[in-house]
C-alpha positions in Angstrom: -13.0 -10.8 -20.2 -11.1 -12.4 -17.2 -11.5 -11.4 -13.2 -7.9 -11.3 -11.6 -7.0 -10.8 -7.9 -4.8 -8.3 -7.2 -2.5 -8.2 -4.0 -1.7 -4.5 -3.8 0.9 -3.3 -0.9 0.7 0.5 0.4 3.8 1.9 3.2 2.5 4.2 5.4 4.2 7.2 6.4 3.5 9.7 9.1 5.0 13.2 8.2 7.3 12.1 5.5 8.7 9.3 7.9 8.1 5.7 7.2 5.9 3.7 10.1 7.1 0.4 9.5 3.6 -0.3 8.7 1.5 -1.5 5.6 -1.4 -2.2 4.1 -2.0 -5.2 2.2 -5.4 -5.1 -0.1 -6.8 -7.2 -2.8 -8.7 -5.9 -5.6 -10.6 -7.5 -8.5 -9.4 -6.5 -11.7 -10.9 -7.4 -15.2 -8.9 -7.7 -18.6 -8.5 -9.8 -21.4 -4.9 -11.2 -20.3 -2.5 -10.8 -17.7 -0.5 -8.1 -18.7 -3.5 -5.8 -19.3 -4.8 -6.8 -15.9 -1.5 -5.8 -14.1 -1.6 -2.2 -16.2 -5.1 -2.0 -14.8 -4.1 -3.1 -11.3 -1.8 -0.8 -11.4 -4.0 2.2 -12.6 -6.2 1.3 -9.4 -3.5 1.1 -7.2 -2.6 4.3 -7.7 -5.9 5.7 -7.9 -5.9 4.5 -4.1 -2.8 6.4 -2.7 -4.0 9.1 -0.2 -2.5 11.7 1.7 -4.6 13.4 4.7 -4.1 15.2 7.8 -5.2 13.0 11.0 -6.8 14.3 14.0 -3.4 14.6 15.7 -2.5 17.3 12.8 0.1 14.7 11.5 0.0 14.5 7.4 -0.2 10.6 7.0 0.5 9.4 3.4 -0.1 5.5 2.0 2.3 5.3 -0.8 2.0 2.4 -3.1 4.9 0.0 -3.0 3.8 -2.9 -5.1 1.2 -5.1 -6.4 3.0 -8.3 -5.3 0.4 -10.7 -6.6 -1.9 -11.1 -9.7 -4.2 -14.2 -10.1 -6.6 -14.8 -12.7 -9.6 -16.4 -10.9 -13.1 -17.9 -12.4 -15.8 -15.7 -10.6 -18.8 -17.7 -10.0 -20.8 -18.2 -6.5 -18.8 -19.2 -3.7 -15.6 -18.6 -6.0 -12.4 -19.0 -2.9 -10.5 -15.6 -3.0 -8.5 -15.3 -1.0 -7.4 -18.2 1.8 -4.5 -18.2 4.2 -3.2 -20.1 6.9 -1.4 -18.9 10.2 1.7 -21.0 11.8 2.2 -19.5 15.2 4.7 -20.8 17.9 3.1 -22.4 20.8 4.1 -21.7 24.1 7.0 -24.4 25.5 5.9 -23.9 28.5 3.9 -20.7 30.3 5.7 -18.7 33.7 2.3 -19.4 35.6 -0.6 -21.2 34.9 -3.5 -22.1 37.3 -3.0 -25.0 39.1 -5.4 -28.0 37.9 -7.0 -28.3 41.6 -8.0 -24.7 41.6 -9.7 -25.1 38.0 -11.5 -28.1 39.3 -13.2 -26.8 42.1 -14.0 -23.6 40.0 -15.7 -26.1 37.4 -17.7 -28.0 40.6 -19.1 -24.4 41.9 -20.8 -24.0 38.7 -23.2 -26.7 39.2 
């Protein structure tokens, strides 16, 4: 039997209207092949849709949308499963930062 990672997507809706938000979640799935272990990531996925009342009374529903990913992967210790790297957009240039004197004399007071 193989371990595959799942990448299952929920859409969360707040009284029957959609948020705009979602949940992402990976799952570990065992099957003999590929197509078995998307039937099986599928049974869990929507073994994990909820619907409950929050504390505001508002019903709040995770629907699933899709499992968007499915990778078999060799379990074993220290077995990488899931990795990801963020690009974000540096700031050009910021509307006020503190001068470089100011900072100096803050970093001689601490001495």
């Amino acid at each position: 039997m193989k371990a595959y990672t799942a990448q299952i997507i929920y859409r969360i809706k707040c009284d029957g209207v959609s948020t705009e938000q979602y949940e992402e979640q990976w799952r570990l799935v065992f099957a003999d092949e590929i197509r078995e272990a998307l039937f099986q990531a599928r049974v869990v996925a929507k073994e994990e849709e909820a619907t409950f009342v929050d504390r505001h009374g508002r019903t709040v529903s995770w629907e699933l949308v899709a499992v968007k990913d499915l990778q078999e992967v060799d379990v074993k210790h220290g077995s990488l499963l899931f990795s990801s790297v963020r690009e974000v957009e540096p700031i050009a240039s910021p509307l006020w930062s503190e001068p470089e004197i100011a900072k100096n004399k803050k970093a001689d007071t601490w001495h």
